[in-house]
Backbone of each chain as ProteinMPNN parsed JSONL, in Angstrom:
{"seq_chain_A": "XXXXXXXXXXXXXXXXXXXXXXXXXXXXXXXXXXXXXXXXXXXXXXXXXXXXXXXXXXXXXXXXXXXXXXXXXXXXXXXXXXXXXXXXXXXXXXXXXXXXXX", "coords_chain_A": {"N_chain_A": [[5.151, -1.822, 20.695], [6.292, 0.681, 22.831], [3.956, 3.223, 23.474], [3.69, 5.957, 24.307], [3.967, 9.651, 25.522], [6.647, 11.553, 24.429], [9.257, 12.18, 26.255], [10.685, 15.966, 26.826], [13.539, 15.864, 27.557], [14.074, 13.286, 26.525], [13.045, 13.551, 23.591], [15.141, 14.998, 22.661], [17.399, 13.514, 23.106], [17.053, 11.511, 21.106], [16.676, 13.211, 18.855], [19.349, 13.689, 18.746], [20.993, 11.27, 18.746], [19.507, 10.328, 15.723], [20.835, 12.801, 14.086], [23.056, 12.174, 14.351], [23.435, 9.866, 12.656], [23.022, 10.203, 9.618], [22.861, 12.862, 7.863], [23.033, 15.886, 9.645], [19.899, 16.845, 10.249], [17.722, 16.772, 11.112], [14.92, 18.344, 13.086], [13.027, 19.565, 15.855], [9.681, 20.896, 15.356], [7.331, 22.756, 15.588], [6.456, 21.131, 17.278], [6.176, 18.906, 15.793], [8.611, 16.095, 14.69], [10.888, 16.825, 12.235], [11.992, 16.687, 8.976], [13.604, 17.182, 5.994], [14.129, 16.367, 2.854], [16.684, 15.646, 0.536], [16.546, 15.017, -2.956], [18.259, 13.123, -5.878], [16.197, 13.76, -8.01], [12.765, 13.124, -9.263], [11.877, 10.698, -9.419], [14.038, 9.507, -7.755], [13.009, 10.859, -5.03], [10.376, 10.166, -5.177], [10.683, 6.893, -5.053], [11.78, 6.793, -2.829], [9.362, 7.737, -0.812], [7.812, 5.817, -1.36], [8.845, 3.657, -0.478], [8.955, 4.33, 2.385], [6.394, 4.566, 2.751], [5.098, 1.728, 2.726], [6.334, 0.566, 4.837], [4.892, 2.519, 6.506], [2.463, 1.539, 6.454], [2.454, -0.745, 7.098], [2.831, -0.881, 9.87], [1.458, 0.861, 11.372], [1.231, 3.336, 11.279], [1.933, 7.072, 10.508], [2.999, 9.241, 8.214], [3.067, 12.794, 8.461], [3.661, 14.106, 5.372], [4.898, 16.116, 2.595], [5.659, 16.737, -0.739], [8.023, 18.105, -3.827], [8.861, 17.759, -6.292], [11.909, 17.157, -5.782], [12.027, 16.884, -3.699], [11.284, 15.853, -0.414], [9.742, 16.44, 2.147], [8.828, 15.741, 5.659], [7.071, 15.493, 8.775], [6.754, 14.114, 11.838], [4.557, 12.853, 13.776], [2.282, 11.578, 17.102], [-0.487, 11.34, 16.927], [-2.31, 9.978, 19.248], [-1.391, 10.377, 21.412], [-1.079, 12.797, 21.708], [1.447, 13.875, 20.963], [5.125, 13.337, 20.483], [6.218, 10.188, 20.142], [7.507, 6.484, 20.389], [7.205, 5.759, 18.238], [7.287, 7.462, 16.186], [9.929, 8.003, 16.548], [10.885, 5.516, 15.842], [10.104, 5.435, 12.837], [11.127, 7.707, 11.513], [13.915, 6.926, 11.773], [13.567, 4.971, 10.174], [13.578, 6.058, 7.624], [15.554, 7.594, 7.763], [17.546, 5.629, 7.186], [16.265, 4.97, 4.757], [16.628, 6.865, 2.868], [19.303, 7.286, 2.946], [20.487, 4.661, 1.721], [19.905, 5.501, -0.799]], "CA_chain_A": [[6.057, -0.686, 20.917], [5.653, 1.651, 24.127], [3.033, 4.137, 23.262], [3.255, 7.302, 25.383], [4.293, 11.249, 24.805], [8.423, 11.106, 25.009], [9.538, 13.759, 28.013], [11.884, 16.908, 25.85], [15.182, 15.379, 26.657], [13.743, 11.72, 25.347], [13.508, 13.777, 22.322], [16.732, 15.601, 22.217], [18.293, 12.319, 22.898], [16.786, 10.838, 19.983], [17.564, 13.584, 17.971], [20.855, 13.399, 18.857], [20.904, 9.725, 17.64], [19.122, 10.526, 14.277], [21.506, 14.107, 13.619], [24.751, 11.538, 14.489], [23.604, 8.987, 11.66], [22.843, 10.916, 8.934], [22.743, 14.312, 7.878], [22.311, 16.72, 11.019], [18.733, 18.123, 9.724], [16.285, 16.373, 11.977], [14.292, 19.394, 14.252], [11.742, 19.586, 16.725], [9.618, 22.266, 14.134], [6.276, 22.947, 16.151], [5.837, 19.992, 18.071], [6.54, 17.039, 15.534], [9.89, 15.534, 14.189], [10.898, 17.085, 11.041], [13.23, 16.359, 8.14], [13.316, 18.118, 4.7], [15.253, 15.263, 2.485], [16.76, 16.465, -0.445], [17.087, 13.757, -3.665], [18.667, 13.786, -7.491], [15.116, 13.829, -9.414], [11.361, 13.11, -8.378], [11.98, 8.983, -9.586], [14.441, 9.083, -6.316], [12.123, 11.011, -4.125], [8.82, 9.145, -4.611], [10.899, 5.974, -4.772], [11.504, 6.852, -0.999], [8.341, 7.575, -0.102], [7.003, 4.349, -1.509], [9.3, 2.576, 0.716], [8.199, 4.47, 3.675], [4.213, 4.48, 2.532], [4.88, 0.368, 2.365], [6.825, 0.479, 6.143], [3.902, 3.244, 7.839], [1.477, 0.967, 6.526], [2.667, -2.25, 8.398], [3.039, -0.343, 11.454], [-0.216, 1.757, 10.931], [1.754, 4.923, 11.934], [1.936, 7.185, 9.175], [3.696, 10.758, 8.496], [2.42, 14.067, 6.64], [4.799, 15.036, 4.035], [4.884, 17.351, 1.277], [6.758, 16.359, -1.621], [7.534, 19.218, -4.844], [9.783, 17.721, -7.382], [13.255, 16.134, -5.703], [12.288, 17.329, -1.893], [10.373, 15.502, 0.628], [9.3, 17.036, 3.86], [8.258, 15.35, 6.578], [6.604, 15.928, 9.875], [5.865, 13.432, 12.842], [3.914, 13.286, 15.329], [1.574, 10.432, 17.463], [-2.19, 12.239, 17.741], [-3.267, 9.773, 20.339], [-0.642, 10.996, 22.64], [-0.364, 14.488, 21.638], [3.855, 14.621, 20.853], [6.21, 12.163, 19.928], [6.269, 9.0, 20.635], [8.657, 5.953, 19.37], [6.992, 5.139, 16.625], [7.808, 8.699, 15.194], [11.707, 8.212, 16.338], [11.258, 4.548, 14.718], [9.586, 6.058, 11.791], [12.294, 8.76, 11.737], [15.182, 5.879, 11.574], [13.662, 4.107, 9.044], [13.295, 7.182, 6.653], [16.975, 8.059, 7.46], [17.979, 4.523, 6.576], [16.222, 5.01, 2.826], [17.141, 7.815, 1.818], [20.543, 7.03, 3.002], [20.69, 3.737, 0.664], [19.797, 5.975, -2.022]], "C_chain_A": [[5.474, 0.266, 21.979], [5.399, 3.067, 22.953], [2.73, 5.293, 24.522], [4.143, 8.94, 25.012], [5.756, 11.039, 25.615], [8.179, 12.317, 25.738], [10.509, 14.451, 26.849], [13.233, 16.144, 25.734], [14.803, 13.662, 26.043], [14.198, 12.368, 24.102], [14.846, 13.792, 21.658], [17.62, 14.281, 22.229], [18.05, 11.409, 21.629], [17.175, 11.621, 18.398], [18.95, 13.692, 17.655], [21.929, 12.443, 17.988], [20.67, 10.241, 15.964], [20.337, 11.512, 13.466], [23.177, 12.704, 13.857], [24.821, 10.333, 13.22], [23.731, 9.174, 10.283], [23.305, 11.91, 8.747], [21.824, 14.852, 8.822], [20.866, 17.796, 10.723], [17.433, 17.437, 10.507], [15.936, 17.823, 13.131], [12.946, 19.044, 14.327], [10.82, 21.03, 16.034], [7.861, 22.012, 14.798], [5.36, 21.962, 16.604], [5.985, 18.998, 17.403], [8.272, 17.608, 14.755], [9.78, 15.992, 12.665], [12.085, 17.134, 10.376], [12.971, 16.997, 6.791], [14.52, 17.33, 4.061], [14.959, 15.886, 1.177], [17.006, 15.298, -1.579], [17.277, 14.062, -4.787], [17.5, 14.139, -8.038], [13.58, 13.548, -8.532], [11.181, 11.517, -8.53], [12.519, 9.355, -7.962], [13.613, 9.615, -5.298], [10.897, 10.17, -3.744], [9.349, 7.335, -4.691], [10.828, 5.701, -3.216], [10.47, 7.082, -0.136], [7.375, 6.491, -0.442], [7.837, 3.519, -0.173], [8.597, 3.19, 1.952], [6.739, 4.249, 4.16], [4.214, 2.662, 3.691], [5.198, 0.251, 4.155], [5.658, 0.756, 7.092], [2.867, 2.402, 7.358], [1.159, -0.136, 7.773], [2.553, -1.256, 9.579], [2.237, 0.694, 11.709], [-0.094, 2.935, 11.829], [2.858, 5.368, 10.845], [2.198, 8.906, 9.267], [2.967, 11.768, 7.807], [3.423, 14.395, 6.235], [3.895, 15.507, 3.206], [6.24, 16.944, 0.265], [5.975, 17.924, -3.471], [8.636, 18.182, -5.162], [11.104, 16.465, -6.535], [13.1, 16.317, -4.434], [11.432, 16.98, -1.24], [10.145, 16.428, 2.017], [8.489, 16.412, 4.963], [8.159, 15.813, 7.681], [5.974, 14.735, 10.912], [5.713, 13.593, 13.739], [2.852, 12.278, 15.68], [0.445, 11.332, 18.148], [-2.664, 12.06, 18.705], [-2.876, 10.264, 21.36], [-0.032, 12.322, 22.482], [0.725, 15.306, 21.865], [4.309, 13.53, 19.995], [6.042, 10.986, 20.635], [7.053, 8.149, 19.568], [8.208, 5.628, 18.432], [7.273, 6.7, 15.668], [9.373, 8.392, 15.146], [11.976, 6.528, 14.991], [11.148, 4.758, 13.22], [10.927, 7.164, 10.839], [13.468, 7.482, 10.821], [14.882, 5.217, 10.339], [13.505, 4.95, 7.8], [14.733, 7.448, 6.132], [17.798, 6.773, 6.92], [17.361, 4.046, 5.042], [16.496, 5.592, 2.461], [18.368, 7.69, 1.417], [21.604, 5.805, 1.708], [20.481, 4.401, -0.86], [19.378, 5.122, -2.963]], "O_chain_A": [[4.285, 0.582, 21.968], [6.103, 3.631, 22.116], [1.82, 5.377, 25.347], [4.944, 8.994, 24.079], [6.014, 10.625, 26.746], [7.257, 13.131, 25.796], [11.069, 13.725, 26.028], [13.883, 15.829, 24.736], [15.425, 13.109, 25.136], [15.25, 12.089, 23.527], [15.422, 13.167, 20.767], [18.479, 14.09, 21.368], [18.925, 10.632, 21.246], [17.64, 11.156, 17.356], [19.52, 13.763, 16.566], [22.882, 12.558, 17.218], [21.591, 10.47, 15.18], [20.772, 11.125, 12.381], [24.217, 12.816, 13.208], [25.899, 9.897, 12.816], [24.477, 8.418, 9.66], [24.313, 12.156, 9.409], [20.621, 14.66, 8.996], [20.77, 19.011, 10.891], [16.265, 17.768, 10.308], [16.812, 18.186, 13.916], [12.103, 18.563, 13.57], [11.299, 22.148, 16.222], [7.249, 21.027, 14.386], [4.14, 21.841, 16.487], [5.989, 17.945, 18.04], [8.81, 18.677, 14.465], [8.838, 15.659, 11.945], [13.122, 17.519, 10.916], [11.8, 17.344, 6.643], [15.669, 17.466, 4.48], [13.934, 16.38, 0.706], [17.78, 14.448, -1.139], [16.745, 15.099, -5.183], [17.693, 15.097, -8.786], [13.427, 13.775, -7.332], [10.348, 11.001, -7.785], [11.704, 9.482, -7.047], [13.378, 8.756, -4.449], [10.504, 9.692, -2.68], [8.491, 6.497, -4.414], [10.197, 4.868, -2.564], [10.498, 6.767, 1.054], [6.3, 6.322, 0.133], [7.36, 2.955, 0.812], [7.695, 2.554, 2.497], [6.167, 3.955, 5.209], [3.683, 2.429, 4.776], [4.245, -0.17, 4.81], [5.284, 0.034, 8.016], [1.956, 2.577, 8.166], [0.358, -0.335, 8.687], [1.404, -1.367, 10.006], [2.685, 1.497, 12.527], [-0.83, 3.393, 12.703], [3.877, 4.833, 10.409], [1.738, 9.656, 10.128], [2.357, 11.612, 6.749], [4.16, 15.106, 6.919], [2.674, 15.413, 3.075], [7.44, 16.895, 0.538], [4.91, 18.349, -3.919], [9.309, 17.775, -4.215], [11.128, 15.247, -6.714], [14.062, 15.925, -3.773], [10.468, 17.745, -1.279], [11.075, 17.005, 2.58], [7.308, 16.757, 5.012], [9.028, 16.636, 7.968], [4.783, 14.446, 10.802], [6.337, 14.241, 14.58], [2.278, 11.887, 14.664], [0.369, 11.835, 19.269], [-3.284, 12.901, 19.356], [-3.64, 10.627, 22.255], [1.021, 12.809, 22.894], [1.025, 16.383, 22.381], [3.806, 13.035, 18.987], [5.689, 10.993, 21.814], [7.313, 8.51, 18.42], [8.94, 5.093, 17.6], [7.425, 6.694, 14.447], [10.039, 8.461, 14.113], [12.668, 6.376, 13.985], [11.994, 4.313, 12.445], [11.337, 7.102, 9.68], [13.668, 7.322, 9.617], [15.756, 4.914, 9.526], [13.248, 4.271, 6.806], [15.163, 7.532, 4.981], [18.752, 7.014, 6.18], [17.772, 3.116, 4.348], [16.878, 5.329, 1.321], [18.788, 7.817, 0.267], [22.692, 5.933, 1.147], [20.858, 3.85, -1.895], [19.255, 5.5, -4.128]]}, "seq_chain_B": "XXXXXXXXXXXXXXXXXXXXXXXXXXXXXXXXXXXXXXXXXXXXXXXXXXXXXXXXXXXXXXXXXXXXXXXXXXXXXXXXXXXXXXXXXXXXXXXXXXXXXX", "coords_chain_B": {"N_chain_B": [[2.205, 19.273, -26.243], [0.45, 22.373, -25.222], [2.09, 25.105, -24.242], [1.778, 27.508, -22.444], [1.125, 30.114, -20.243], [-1.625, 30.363, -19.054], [-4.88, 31.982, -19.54], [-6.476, 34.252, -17.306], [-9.389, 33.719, -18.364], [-9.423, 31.197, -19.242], [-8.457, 29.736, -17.63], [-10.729, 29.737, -15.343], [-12.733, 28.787, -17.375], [-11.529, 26.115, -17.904], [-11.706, 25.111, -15.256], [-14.366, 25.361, -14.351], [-15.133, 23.095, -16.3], [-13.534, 20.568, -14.908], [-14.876, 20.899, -12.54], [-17.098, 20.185, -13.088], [-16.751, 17.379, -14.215], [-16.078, 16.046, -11.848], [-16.334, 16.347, -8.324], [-17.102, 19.118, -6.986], [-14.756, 20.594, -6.222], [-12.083, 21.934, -6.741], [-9.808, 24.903, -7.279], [-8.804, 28.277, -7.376], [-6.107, 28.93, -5.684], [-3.696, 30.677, -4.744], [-2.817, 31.513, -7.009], [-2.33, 28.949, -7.906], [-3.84, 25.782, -8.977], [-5.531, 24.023, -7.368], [-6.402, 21.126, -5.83], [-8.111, 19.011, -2.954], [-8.283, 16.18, -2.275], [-10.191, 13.396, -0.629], [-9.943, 9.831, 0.999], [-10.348, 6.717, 1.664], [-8.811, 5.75, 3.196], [-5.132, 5.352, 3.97], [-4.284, 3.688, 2.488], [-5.435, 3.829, -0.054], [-4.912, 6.584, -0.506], [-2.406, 6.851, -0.689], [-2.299, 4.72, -2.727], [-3.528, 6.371, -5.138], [-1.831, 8.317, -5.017], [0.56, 7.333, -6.36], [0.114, 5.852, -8.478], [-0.458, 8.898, -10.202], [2.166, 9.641, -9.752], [3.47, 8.17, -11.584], [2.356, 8.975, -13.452], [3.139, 11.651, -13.538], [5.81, 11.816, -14.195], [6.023, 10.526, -16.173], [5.028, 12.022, -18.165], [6.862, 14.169, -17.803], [6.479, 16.046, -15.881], [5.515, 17.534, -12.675], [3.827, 17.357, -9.768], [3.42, 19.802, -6.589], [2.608, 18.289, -3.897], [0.502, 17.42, -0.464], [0.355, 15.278, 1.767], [-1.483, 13.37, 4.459], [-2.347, 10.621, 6.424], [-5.316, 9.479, 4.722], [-5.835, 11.916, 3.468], [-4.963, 13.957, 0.705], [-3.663, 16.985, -0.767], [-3.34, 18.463, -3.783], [-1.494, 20.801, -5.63], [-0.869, 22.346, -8.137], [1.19, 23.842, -10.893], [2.737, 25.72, -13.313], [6.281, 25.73, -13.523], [8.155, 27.22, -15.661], [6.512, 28.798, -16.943], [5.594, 30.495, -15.22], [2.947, 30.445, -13.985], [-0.616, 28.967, -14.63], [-0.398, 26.14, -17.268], [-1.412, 24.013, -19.739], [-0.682, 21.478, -19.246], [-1.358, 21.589, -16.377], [-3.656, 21.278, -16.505], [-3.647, 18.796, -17.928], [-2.876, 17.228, -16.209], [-4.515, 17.761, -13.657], [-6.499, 16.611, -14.826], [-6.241, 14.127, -14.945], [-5.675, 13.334, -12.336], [-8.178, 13.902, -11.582], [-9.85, 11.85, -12.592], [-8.169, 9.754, -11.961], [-8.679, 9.37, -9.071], [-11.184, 9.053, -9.046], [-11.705, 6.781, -9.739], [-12.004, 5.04, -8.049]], "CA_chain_B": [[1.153, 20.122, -25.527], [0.799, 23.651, -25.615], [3.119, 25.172, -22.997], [2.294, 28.76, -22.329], [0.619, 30.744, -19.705], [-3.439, 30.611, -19.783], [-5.404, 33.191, -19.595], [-7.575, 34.276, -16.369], [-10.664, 32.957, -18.428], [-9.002, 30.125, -19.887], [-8.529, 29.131, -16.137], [-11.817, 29.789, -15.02], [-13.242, 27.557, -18.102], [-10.697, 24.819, -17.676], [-11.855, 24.67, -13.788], [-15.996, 24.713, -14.897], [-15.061, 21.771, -16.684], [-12.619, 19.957, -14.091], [-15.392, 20.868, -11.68], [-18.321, 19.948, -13.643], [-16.495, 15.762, -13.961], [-16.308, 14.947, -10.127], [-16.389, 16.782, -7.315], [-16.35, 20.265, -7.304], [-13.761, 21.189, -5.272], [-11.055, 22.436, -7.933], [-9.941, 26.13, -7.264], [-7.392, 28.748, -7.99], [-5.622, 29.024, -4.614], [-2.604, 31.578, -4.531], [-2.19, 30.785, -8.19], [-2.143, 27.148, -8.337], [-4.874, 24.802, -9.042], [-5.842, 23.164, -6.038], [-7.864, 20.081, -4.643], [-7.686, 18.326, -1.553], [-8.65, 14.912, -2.009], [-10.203, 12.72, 0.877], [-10.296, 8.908, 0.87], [-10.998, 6.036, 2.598], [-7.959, 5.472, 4.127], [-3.83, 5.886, 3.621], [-3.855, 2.907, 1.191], [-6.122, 4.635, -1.095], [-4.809, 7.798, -0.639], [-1.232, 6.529, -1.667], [-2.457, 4.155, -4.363], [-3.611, 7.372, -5.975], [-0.725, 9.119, -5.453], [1.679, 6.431, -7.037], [-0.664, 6.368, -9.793], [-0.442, 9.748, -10.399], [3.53, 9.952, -9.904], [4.145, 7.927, -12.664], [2.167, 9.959, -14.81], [3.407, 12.827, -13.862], [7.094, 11.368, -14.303], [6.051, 10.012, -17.716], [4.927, 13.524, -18.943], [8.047, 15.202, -17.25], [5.528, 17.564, -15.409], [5.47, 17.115, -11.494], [2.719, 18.274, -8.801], [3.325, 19.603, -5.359], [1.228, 17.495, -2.851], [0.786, 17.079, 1.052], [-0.512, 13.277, 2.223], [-1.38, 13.095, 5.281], [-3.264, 9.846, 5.974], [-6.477, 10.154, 4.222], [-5.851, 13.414, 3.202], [-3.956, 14.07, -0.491], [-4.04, 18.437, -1.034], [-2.503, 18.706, -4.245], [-1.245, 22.202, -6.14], [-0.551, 22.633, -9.432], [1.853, 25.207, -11.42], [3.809, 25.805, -14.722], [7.213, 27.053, -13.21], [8.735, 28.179, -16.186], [5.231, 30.119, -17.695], [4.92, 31.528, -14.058], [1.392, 30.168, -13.901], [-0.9, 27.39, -15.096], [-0.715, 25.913, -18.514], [-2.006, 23.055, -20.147], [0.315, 20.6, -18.316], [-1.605, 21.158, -15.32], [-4.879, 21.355, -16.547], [-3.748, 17.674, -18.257], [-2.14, 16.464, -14.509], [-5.482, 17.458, -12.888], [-7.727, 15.434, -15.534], [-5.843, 12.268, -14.906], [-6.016, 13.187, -10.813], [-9.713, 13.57, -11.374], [-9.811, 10.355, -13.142], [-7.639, 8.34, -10.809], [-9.396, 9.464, -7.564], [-12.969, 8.334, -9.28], [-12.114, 4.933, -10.392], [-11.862, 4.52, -6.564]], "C_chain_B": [[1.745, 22.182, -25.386], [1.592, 24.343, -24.29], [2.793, 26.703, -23.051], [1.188, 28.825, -20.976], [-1.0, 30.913, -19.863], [-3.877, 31.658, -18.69], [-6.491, 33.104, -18.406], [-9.193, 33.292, -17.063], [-10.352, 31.701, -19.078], [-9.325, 29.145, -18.371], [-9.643, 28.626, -15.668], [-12.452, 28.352, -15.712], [-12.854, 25.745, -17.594], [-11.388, 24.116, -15.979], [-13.259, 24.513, -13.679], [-15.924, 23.062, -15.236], [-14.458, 20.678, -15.376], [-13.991, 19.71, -13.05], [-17.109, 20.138, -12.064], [-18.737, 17.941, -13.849], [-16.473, 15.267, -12.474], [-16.634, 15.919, -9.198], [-15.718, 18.357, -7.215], [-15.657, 20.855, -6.326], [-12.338, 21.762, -5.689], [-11.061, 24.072, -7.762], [-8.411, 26.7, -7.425], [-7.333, 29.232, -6.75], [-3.913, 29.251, -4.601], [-2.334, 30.876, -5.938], [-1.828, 29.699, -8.793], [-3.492, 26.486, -8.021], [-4.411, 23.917, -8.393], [-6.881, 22.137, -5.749], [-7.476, 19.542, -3.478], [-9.021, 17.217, -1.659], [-8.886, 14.21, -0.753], [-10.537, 11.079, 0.091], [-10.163, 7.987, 1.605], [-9.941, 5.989, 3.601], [-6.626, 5.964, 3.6], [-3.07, 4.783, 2.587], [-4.364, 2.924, 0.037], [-5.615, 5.919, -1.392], [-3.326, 7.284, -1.132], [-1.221, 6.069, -2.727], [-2.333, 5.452, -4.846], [-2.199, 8.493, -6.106], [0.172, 8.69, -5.844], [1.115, 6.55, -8.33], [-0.24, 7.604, -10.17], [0.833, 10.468, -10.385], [3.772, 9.355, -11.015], [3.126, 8.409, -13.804], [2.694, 10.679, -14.839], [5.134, 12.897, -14.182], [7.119, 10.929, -15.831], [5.959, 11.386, -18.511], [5.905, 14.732, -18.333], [7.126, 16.532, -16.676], [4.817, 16.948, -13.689], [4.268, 18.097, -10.666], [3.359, 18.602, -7.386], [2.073, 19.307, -4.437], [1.754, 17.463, -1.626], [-0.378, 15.984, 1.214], [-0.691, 13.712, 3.734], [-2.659, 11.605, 5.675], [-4.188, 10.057, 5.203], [-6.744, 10.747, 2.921], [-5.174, 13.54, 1.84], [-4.57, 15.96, -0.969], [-2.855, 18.814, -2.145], [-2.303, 20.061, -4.836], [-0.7, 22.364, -7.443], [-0.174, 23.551, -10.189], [2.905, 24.661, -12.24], [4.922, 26.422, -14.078], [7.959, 27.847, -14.223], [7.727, 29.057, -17.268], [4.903, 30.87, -16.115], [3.629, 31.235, -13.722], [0.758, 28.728, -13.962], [-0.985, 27.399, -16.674], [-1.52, 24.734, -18.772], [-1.686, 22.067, -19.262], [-0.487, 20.426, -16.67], [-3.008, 21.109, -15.481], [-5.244, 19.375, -17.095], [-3.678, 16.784, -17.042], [-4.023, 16.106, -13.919], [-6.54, 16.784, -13.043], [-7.344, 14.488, -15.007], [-6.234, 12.434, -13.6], [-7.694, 12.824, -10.342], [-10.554, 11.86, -11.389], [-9.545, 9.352, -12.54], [-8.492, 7.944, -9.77], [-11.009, 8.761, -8.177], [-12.929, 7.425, -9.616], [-11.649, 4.344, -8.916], [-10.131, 3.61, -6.212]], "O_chain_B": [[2.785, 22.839, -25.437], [1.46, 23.703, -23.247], [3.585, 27.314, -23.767], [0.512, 27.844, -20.668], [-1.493, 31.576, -20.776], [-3.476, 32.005, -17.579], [-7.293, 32.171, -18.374], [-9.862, 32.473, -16.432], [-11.354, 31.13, -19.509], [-10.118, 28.228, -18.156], [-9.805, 27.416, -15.505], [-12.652, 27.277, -15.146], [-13.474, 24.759, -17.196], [-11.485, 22.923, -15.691], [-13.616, 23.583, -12.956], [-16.458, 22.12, -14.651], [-15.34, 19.919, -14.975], [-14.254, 18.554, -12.718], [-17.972, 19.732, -11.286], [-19.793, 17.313, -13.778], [-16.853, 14.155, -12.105], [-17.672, 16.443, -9.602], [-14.553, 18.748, -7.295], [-16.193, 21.697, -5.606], [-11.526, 22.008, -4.796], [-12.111, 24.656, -8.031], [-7.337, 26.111, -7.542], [-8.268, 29.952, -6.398], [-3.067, 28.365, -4.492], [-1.717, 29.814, -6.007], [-1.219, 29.495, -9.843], [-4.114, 26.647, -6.971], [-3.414, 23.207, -8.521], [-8.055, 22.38, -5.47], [-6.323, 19.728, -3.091], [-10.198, 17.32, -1.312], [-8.061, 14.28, 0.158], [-11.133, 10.956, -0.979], [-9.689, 8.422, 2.654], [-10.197, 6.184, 4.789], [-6.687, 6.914, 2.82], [-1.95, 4.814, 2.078], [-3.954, 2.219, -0.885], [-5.849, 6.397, -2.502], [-3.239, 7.435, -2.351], [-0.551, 6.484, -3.673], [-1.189, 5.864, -5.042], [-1.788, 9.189, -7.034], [1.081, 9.519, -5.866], [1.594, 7.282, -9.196], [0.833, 7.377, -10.729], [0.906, 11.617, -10.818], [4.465, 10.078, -11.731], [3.281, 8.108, -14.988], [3.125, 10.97, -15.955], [5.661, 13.989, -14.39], [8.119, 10.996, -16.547], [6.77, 11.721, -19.374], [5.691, 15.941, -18.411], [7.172, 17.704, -17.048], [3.884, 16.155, -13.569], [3.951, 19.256, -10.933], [3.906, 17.617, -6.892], [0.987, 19.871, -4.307], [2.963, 17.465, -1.392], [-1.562, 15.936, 0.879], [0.145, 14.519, 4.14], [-3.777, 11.664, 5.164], [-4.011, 11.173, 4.715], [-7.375, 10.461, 1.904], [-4.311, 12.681, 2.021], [-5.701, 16.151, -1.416], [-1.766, 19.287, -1.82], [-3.245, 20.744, -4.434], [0.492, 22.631, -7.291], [-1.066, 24.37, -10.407], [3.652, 23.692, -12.101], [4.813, 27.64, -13.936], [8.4, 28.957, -13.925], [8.12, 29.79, -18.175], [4.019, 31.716, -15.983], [3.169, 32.074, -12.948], [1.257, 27.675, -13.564], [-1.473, 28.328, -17.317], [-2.373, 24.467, -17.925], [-2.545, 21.795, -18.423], [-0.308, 19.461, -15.926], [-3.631, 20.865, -14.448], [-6.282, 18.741, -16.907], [-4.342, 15.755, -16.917], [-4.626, 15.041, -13.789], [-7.344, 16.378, -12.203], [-8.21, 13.805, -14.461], [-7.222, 11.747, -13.341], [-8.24, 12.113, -9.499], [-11.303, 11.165, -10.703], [-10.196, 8.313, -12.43], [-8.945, 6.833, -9.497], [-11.726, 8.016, -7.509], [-13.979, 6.864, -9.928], [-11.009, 3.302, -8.777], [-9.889, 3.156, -5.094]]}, "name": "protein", "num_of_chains": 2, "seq": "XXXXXXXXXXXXXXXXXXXXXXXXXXXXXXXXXXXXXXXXXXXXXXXXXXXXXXXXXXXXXXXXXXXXXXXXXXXXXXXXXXXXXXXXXXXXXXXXXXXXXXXXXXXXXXXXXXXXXXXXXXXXXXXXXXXXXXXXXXXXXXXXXXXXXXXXXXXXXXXXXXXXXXXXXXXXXXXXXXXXXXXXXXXXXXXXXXXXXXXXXXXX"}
């Protein structure tokens, strides 16, 4: 996967994408990609972050969240290239495609 | 389990002890019992936190945590005693527990 710091409108175009598939809550929130996913109970929340754990493993690009109770929070961002890069927007997509399956 | 509000030295005690089984790094940080776990990697640091979801899903008593590889900084609080009770003094035994059987 190309590994390099996306240019602003890369982003915006990606958020664009992400906010048109989903629910419009993806922001650029102090330099990484952030989502604040809301779920019935804390079974459906950490169900979803097992799937994602199991995904950022294989692809050994991996998010910080914060999880309280039914609400995930995520934040990405690619350290080596100090921004975004696609493995955050892929990362991104595949987050919005679990939660989405509920 | 006893469900109320403990007492500044109840706290204190409870966190001697906590701190006295592994690693003392157990503190009262803005009112919630705090550690910040480090481990080898982000498949250790999730094991433990799957572990430690379905306890805290079995005893209907949830933690807020932030992962970031590595990294696991969890927080602990009674929301309807306003404080800490037992419940989190039981959460943070098992956390202690998990994280040391590697």
């Amino acid at each position: 996967m190309t590994h390099r710091k996306l240019e602003p409108h890369e982003i915006e175009q990606a958020l664009q994408q992400l906010n048109s598939a989903g629910s419009p809550d993806w922001t650029l929130d102090n330099g990484k990609l952030t989502k604040t996913f809301k779920f019935k109970d804390f079974q459906q929340a950490f169900g979803f972050m097992t799937v994602c754990a199991m995904y950022a493993e294989k692809k050994d690009h991996h998010p910080e969240w914060f999880n309280v109770y039914s609400t995930v929070k995520v934040q990405l961002t690619t350290h080596d290239v100090s921004g975004i890069s696609l493995k955050d927007i892929d990362l991104a997509k595949k987050m919005e495609a679990t939660a989405s399956r509920g």
